[in-house]
C-alpha positions as CSV (number, residue, x, y, z in Angstrom):
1,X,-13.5,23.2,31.1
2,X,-12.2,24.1,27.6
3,X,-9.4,22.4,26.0
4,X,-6.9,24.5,24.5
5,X,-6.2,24.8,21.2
6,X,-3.9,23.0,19.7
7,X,-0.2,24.9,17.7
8,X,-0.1,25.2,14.1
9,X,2.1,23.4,12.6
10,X,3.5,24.0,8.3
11,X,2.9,21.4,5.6
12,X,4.8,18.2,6.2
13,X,7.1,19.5,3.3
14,X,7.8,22.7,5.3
15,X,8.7,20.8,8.0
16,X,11.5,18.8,6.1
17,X,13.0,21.7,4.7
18,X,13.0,23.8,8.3
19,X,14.9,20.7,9.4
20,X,17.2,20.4,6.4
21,X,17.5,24.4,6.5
22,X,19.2,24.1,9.8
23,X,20.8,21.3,8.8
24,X,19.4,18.9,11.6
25,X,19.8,15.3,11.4
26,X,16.2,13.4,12.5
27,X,18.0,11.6,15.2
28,X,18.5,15.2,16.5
29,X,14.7,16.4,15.8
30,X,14.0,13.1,17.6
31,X,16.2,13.6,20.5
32,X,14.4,17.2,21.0
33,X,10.8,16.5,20.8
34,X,11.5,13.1,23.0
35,X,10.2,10.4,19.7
36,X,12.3,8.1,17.4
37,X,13.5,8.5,13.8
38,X,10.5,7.0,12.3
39,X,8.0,8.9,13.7
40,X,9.3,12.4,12.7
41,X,10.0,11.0,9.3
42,X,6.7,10.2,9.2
43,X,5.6,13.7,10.3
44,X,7.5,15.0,7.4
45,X,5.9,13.1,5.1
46,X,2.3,13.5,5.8
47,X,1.6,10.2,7.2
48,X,1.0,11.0,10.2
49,X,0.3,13.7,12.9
50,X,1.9,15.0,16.2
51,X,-0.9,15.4,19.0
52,X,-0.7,16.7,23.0
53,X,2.8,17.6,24.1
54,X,4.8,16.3,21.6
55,X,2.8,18.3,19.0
56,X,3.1,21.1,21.4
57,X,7.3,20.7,21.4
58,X,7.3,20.3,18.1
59,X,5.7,22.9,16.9
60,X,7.8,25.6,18.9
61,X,10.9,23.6,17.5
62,X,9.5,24.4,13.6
63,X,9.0,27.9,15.0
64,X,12.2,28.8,16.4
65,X,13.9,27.6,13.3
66,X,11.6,29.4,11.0
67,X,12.2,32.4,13.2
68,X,16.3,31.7,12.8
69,X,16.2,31.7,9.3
70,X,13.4,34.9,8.6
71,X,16.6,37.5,9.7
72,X,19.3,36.0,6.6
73,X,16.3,35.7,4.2
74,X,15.0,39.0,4.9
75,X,18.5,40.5,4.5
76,X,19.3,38.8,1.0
77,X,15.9,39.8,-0.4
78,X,16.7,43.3,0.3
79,X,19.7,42.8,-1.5
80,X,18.6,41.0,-4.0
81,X,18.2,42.8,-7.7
82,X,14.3,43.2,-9.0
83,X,14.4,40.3,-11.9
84,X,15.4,37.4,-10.1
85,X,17.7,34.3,-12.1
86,X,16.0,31.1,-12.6
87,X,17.8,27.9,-11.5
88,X,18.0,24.9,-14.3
89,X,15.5,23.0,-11.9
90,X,12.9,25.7,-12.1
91,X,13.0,26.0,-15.7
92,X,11.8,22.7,-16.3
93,X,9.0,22.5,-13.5
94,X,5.3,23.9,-14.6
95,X,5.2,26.1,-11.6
96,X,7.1,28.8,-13.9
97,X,6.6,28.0,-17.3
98,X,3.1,27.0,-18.9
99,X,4.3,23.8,-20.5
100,X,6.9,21.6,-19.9
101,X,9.8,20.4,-22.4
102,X,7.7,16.9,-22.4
103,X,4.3,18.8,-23.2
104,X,6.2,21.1,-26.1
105,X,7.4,17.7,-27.7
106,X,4.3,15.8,-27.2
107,X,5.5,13.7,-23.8
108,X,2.4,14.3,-21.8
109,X,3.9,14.7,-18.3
110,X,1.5,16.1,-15.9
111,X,2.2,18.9,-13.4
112,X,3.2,17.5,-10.6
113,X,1.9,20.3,-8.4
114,X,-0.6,22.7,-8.6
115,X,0.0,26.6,-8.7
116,X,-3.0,27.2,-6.3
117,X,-2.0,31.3,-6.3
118,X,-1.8,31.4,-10.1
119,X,-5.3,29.8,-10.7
120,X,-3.6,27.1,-12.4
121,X,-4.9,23.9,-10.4
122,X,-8.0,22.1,-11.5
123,X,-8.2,21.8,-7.6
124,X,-11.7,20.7,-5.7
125,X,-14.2,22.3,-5.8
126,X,-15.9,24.3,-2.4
127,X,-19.3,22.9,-3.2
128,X,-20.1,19.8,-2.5
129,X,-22.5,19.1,-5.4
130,X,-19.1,20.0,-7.7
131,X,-17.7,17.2,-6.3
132,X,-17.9,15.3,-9.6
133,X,-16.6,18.1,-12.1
134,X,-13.7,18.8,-9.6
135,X,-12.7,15.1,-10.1
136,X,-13.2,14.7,-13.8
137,X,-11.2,17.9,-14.1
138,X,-8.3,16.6,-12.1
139,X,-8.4,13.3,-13.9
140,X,-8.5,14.7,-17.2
141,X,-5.5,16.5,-16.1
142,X,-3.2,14.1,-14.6
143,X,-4.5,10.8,-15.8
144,X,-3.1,11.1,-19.8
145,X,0.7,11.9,-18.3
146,X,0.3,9.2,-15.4
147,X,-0.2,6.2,-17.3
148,X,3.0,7.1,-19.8
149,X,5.0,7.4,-16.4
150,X,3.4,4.1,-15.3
151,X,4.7,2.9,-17.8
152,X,8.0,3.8,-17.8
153,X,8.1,2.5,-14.1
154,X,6.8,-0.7,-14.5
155,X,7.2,-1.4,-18.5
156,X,3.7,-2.8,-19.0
157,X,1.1,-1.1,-20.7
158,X,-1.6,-3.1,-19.2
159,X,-0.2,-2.4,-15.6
160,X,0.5,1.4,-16.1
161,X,-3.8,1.9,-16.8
162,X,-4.7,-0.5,-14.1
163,X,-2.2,1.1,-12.0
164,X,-4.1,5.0,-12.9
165,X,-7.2,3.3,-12.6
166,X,-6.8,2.1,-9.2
167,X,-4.8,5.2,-8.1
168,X,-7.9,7.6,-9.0
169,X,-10.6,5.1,-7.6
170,X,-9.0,5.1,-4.4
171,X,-9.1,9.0,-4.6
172,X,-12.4,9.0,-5.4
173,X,-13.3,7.0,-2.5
174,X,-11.1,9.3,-0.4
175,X,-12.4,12.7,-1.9
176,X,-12.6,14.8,0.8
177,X,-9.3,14.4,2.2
178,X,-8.0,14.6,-1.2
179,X,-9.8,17.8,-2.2
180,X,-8.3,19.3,0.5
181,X,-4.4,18.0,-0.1
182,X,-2.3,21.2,-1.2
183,X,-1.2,19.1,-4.1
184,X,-3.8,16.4,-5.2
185,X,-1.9,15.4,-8.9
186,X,0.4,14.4,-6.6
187,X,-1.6,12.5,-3.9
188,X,-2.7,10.6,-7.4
189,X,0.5,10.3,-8.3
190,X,2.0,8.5,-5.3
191,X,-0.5,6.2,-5.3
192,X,-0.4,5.2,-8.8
193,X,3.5,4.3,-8.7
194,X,2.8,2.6,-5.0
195,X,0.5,0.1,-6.8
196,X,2.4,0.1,-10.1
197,X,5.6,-0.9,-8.0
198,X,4.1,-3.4,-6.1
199,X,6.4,-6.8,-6.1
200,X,3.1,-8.9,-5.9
201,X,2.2,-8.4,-9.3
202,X,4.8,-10.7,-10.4
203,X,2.9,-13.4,-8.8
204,X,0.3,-12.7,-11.2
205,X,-0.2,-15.5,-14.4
206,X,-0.5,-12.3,-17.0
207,X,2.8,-11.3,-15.7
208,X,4.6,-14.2,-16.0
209,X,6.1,-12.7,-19.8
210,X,6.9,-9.8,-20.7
211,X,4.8,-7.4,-22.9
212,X,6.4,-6.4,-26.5
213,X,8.9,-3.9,-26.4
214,X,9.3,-0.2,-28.5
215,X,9.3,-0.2,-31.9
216,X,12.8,1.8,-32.1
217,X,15.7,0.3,-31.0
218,X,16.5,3.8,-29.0
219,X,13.3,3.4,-27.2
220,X,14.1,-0.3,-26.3
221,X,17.6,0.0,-25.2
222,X,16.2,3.0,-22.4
223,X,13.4,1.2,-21.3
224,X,15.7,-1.7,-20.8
225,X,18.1,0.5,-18.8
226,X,15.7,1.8,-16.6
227,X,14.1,-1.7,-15.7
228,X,17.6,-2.7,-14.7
229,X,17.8,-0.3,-11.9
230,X,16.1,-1.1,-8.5
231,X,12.5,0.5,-7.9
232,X,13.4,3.0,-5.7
233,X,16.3,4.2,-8.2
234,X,13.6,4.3,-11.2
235,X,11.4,5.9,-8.9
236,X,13.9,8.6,-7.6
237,X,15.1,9.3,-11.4
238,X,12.0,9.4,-13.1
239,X,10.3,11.9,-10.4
240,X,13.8,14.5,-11.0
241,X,14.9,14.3,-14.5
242,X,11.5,13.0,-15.8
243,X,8.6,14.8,-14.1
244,X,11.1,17.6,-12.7
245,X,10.4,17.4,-9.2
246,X,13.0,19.6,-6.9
247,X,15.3,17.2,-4.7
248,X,13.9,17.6,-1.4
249,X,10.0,16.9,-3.0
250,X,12.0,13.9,-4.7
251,X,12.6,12.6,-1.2
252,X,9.4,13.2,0.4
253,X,6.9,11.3,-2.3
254,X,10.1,8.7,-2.1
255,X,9.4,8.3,1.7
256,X,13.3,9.2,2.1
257,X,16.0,11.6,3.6
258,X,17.1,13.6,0.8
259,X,20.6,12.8,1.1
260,X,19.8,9.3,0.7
261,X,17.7,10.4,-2.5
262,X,20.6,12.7,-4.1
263,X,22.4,9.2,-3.4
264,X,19.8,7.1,-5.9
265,X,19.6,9.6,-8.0
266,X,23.0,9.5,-8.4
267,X,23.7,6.1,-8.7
268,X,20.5,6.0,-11.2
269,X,21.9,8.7,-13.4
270,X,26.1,6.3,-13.4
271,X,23.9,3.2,-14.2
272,X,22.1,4.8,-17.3
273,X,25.3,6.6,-18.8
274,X,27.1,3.7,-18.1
275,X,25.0,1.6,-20.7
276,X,23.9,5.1,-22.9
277,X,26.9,7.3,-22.7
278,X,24.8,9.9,-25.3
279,X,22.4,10.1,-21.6
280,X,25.2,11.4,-19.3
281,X,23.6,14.9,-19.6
282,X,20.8,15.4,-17.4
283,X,18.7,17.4,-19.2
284,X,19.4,15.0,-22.5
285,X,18.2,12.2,-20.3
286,X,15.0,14.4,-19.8
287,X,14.3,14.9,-23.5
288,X,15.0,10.7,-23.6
289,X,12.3,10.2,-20.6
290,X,10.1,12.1,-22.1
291,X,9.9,10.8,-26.1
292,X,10.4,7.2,-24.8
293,X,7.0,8.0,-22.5
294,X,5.2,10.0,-25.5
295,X,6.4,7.3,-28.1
296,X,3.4,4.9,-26.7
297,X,-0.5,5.5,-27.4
298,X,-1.7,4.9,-23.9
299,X,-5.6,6.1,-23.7
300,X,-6.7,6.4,-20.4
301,X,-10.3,5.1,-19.6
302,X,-12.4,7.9,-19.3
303,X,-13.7,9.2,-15.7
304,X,-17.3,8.4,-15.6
305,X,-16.1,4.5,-15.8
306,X,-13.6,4.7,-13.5
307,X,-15.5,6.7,-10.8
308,X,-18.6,3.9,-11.5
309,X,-16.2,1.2,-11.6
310,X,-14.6,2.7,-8.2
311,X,-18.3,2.5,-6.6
312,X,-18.9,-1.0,-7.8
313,X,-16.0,-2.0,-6.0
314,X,-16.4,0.0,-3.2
315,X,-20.3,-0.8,-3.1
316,X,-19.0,-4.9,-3.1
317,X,-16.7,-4.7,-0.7
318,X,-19.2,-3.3,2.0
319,X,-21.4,-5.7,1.3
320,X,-18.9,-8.6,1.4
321,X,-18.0,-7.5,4.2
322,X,-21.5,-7.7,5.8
323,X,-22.6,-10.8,4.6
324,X,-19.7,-11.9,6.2
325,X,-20.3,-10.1,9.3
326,X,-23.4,-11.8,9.8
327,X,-22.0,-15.0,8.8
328,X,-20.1,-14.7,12.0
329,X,-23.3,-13.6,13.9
330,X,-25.2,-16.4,12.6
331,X,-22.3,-18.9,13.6
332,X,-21.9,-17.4,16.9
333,X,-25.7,-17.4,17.8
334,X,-25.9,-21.2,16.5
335,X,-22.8,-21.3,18.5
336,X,-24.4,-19.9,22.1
337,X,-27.9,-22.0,20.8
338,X,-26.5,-25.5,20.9
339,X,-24.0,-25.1,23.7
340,X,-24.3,-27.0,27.1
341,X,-26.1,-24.6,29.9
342,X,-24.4,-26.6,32.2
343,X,-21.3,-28.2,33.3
344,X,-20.8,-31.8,32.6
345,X,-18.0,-33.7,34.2
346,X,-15.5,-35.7,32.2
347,X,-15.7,-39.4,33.1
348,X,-12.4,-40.1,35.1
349,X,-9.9,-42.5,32.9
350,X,-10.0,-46.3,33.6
351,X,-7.4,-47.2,36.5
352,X,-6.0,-50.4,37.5
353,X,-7.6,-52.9,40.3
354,X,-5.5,-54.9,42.3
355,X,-6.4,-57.7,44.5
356,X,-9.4,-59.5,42.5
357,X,-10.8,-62.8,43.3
358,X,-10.3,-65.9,40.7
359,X,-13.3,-65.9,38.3
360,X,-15.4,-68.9,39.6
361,X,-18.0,-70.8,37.9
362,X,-17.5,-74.7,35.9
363,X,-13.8,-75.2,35.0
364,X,-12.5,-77.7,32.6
365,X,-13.3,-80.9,33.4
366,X,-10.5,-83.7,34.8
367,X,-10.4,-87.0,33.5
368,X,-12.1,-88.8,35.5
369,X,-14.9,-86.6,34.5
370,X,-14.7,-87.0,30.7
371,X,-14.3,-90.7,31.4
372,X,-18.1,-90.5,33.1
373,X,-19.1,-88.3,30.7
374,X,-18.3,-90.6,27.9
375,X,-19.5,-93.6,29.6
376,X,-23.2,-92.0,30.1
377,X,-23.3,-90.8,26.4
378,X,-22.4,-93.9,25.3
379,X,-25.1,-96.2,27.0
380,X,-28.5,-96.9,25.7
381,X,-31.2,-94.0,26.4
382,X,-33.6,-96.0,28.3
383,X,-35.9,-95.3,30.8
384,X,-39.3,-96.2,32.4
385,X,-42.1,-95.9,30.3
386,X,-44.4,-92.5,30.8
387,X,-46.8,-92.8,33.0
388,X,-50.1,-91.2,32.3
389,X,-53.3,-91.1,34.3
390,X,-56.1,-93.5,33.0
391,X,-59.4,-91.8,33.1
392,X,-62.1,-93.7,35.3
């Protein structure tokens, strides 16, 4: 018996913006396919996948939308005139232009998506023996612009390499599900500000001061401004205005609705004009983001070292974790050697006896007693003489 195949379903992005398209709630996409809020926000995000006859649902939900929506789209592209305008958003992302404003002024940002059609994307290689190039090719691309962003995130320089470093081991120890992600800067990139972000590296004794500020006074007062602001409003603003991500992507890699994002972003943008008025304008605030991130000399380490220093760790690991999987076999085998083969009884607990006997045996003595006692210790120690026999 074959098992049928199971539906197609679009890119966890495509997914989120059928939804939002419609303008469907996730309670609603919830209610339809028969799961709870978190579990279709976690389809939409790539964390996980729908399987049987949920997946099945699902899917011909997507479809019907996507269906919906193909009529009105087909209708203004018709009408549409044969140069088409460009939006302030697209300007500024790589997917149009070659550079960015940061690249053209020396900020470094990285693209935060490859242009697969174009050719553009350093992307992985189909061969496996290419395997290597693919990643030095995609680190060499994204590493320089992902450490000044780090940076920017967590205002430590030391943090913002470590935070790189870590990001492109664990994709190096992931490769194949990486060389096959539509946008791999990206899956880098997520990573990086998830470890960069994380509150346990305050417990750490290196982090206990802070690191020396800019040099410029300009430079200090932003960075200052940005630490203020929660993480996820740091996050949300430096993924829009500084690496030009569109709103609804903004929400996705945020792990958020993107109403709740255009909220941050909001909120972000308030807090930073409130304290830099000159900031208010958006795509000032870009050109800020992006000197304040090329104003710092941050050298990535170079991929050979962090691909071998990846290994080591991974190589460590797996053998920490089978010595001490055969620690626990040893223990347990020592354990099973030296146990009992049988049962033995506990002794029962003392009880009380009722109903002894007197102890018997000499008791103290009465007077008359002491007074013979006395009276034999006290006369002379006489006796007949030994008799011994007399040899004939």
């Amino acid at each position: 018996m074959t098992q049928s195949p199971a539906s197609p379903l679009p890119a966890p992005k495509e997914r989120r913006r059928l939804r939002e398209s419609k303008s469907l709630t996730l309670a609603q996409v919830a209610a339809k396919v028969g799961v709870t809020c978190e579990t279709v926000r976690a389809w939409e995000s790539g964390r996980s996948t729908p399987r049987g006859h949920k997946r099945e649902t699902y899917a011909k939900l997507l479809a019907s939308v996507e269906a919906e929506g193909q009529a009105p789209a087909a209708k203004a592209a018709a009408t549409a005139t044969a140069t088409p305008v460009r939006s302030r958003r697209s300007v500024g992302r790589w997917d149009s232009a070659p550079l960015d404003r940061g690249q053209e002024r020396g900020g470094g940002w990285v693209r935060p998506a490859a242009n697969a059609a174009a050719g553009e994307s350093p992307g992985p290689a189909a061969s496996p023996k290419d395997a290597t190039e693919a990643f030095d090719r995609l680190y060499a691309y994204a590493a320089p612009g992902l450490v000044r962003q780090a940076y920017l995130l967590t205002g430590r320089r030391t943090l913002a390499k470590e935070s790189v470093e870590r990001a492109f081991q664990l994709a190096w120890q992931r490769w194949p599900e990486v060389a096959v992600d539509r946008d791999p800067a990206g899956w880098v990139r997520a990573a990086a500000y998830e470890y960069a972000m994380s509150p346990w590296h305050r417990l750490r004794p290196s982090h206990r001061h802070p690191e020396a500020p800019p040099a410029d006074a300009d430079d200090r007062a932003l960075l200052d401004v940005l630490l203020s602001l929660p993480s996820s409003y740091r996050r949300t603003l430096l993924l829009y205005d500084g690496v030009g991500l569109d709103l609804p992507e903004t929400a996705a890699e945020t792990e958020a609705t993107t109403p709740a994002a255009a909220q941050r972003l909001l909120h972000a943008r308030e807090a930073v004009a409130e304290q830099l008025p000159a900031l208010a304008v958006p795509d000032q605030l870009h050109l800020r983001l992006t000197e304040l991130a090329g104003a710092e000399k941050l050298q990535a380490p170079k991929s050979t070292l962090v691909r071998t220093d990846g290994e080591r760790r991974t190589q460590f690991w797996t053998r920490s974790a089978i010595a001490f999987t055969v620690l626990i076999i040893g223990a347990t085998a020592l354990t099973l050697h030296t146990a009992p083969t049988r049962y033995e009884p506990v002794p029962a607990p003392g009880a009380m006896i009722s109903d002894v006997p007197r102890r018997t045996g000499p008791g103290p003595l009465t007077r008359a007693d002491t007074k013979l006692r006395d009276k034999l210790h006290k006369e002379a120690k006489s006796g007949p003489s030994r008799l011994a026999p007399e040899v004939d």
